[in-house]
C-alpha positions as CSV (number, residue, x, y, z in Angstrom):
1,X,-10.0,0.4,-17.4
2,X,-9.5,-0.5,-13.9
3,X,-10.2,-4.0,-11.8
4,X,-10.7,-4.7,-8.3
5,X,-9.0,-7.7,-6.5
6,X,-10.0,-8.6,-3.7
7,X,-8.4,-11.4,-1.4
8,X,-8.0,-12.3,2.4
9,X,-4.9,-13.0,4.6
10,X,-5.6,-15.7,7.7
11,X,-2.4,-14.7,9.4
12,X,-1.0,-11.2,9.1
13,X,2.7,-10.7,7.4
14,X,4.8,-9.2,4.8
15,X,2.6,-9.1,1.8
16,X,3.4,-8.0,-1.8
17,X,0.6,-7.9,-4.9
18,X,1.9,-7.8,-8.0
19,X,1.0,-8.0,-11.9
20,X,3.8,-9.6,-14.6
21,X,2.5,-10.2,-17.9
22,X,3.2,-13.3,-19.9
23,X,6.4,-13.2,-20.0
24,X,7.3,-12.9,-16.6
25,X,7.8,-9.0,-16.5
26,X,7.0,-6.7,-13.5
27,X,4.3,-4.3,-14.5
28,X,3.0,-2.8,-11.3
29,X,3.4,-3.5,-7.5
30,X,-0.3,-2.9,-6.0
31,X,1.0,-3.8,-2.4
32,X,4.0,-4.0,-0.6
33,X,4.4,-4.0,3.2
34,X,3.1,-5.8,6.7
35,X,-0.7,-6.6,6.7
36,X,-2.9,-7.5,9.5
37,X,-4.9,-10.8,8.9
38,X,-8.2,-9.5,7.5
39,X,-9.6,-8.6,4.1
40,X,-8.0,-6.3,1.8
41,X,-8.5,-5.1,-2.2
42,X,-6.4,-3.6,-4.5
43,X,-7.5,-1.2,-7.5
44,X,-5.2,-2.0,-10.6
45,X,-5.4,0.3,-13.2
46,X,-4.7,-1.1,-16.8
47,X,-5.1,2.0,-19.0
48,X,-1.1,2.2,-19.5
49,X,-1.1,-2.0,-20.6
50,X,-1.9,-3.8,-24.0
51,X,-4.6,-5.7,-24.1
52,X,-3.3,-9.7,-23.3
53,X,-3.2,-12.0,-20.6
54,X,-1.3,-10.6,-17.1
55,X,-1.1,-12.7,-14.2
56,X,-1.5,-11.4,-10.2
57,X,0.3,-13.0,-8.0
58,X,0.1,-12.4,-4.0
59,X,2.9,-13.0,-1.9
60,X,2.9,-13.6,2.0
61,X,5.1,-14.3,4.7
62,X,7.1,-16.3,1.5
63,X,3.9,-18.4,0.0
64,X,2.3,-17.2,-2.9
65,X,-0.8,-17.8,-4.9
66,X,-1.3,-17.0,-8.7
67,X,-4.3,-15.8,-10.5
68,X,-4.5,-14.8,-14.4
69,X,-6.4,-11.6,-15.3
70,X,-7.4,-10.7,-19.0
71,X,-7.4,-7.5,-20.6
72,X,-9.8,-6.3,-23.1
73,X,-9.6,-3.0,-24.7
């Protein structure tokens, strides 16, 4: 199973995408490095996870913003 997120950037930066699950563990780094401002997306692929709640979270230039994801298997 794979997902596709999406998300824009109004001001280029450092930017790092990343999934944790619920207890706050790194699972995968989709991202990682200096973005232009524009629109980007990310494939994650969550064949190697249990199904359960994970969370996204997209960091820039120190901000971030947090989004939950579910997997079903």
């Amino acid at each position: 199973r794979t997902t596709e997120i999406s998300y824009q950037l109004a001001k280029g930066g450092k930017t790092e995408l990343e999934i944790y699950n619920v207890s706050g563990q790194l699972i995968a780094t989709l991202e990682s490095g200096n973005k232009n401002a524009g629109s980007y997306s990310a494939t994650w692929d969550a064949n190697d996870v249990a199904a359960g709640v994970y969370f996204y979270i997209l960091k820039v230039n120190g901000e971030q913003l947090q989004k939950k994801a579910i997997v079903i298997k």
